[in-house]
C-alpha positions as CSV (number, residue, x, y, z in Angstrom):
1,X,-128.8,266.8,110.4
2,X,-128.3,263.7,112.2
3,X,-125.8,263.5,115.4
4,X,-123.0,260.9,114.5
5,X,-123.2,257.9,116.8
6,X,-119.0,256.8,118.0
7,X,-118.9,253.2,119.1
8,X,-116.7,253.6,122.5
9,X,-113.3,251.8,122.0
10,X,-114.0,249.1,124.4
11,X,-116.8,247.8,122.1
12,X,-114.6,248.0,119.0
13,X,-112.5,245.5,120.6
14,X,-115.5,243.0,121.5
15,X,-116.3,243.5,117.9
16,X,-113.5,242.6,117.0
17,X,-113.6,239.1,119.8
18,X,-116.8,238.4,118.2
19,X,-115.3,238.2,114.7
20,X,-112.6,236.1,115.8
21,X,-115.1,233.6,117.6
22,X,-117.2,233.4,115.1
23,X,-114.6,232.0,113.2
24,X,-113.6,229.9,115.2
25,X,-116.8,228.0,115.9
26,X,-117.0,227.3,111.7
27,X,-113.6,225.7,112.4
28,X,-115.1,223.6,114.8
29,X,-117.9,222.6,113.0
30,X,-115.2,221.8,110.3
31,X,-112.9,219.8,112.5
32,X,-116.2,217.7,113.9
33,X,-117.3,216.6,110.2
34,X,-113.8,216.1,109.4
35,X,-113.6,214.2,112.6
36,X,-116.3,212.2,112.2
37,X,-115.3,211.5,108.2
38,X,-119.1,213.1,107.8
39,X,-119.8,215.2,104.3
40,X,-123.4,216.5,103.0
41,X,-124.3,215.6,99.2
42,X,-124.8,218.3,97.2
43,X,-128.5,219.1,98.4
44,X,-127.4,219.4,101.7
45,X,-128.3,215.9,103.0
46,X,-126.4,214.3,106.0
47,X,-125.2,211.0,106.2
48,X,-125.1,211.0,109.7
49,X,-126.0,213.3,113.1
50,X,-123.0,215.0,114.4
51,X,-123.4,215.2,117.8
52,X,-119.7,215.8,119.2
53,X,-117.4,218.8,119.3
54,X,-118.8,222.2,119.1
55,X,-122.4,220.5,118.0
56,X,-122.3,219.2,121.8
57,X,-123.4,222.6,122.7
58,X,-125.1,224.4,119.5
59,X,-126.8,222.6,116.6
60,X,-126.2,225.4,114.5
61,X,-122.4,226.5,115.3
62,X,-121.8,228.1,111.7
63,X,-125.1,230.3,111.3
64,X,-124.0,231.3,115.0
65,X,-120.6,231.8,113.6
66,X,-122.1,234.4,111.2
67,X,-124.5,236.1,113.7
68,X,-121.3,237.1,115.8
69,X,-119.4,238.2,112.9
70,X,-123.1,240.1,111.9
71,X,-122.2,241.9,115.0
72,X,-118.5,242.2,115.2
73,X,-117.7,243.1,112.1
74,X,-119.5,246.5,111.8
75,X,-118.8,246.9,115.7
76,X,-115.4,246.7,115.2
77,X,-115.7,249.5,112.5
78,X,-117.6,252.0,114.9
79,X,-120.9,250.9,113.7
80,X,-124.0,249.3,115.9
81,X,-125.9,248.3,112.3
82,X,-124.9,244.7,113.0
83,X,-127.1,244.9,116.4
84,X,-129.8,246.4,115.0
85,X,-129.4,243.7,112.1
86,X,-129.2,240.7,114.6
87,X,-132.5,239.4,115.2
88,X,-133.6,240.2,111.3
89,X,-131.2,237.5,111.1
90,X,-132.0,235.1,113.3
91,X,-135.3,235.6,112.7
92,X,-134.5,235.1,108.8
93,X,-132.3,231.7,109.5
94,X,-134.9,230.2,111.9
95,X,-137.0,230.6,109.4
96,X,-135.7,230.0,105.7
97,X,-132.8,227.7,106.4
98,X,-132.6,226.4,110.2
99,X,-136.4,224.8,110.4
100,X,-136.6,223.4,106.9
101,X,-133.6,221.4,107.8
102,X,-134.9,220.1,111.1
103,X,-138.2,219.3,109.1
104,X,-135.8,217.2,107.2
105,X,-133.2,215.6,110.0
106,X,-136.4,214.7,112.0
107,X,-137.4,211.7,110.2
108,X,-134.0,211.0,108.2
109,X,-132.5,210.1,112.3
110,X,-135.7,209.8,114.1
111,X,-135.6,209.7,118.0
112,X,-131.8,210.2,117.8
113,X,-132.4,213.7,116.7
114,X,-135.5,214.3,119.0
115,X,-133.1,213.5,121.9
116,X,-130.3,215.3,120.5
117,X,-132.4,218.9,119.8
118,X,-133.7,218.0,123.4
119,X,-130.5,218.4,124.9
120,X,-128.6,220.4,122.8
121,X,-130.2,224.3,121.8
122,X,-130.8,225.7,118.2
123,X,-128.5,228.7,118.6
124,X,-126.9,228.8,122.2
């Protein structure tokens, strides 16, 4: 019979911080396209690179949004799953979603992105 696992209080309550700042970093990201009157069509194609806000310090502030709340949210409810689940998904978004759209940002904004992924990191 397996020994059940408690999640001390103390990590609940990061759990829970995690949640909350994941999302808050998908409001940034909001309030930086909104900001910068930016939209994607519907096949995901930007009009232009948003380089300010919370994009100043991730390129990918909403799929980091969801890796904290990955975490947080089963942390918060005495569970470690979303740890152990972590890197299955950022090993999954690097993959499927994050490098196709690099493939595809690369050549829409040419050395403007290369300087831009130069300075600013994937995930943190």
């Amino acid at each position: 019979m397996p020994i059940p696992v408690s999640v001390p209080g103390f990590l609940q309550a990061i759990g829970f911080l995690l949640v909350v700042l994941g999302f808050l970093l998908g409001i940034a990201a909001s309030l930086a396209f909104r900001r910068a009157r930016a939209r994607s069509n519907a096949h995901g194609v930007k009009a232009q690179l948003i380089q300010s806000g919370i994009y100043r310090f991730t390129r990918n502030p909403i799929y980091l949004g969801f890796l904290f709340m990955l975490i947080g949210m089963p942390l918060n409810a005495g569970s470690y799953w979303g740890i152990v689940l972590a890197p299955v998904m950022v090993i999954l978004f690097n993959r499927l979603v994050i490098e196709p759209e690099e493939k595809a940002l690369a050549p829409r904004f040419g050395n403007e992105y290369t300087s831009y992924t130069a300075r600013v990191r994937r995930w943190l």
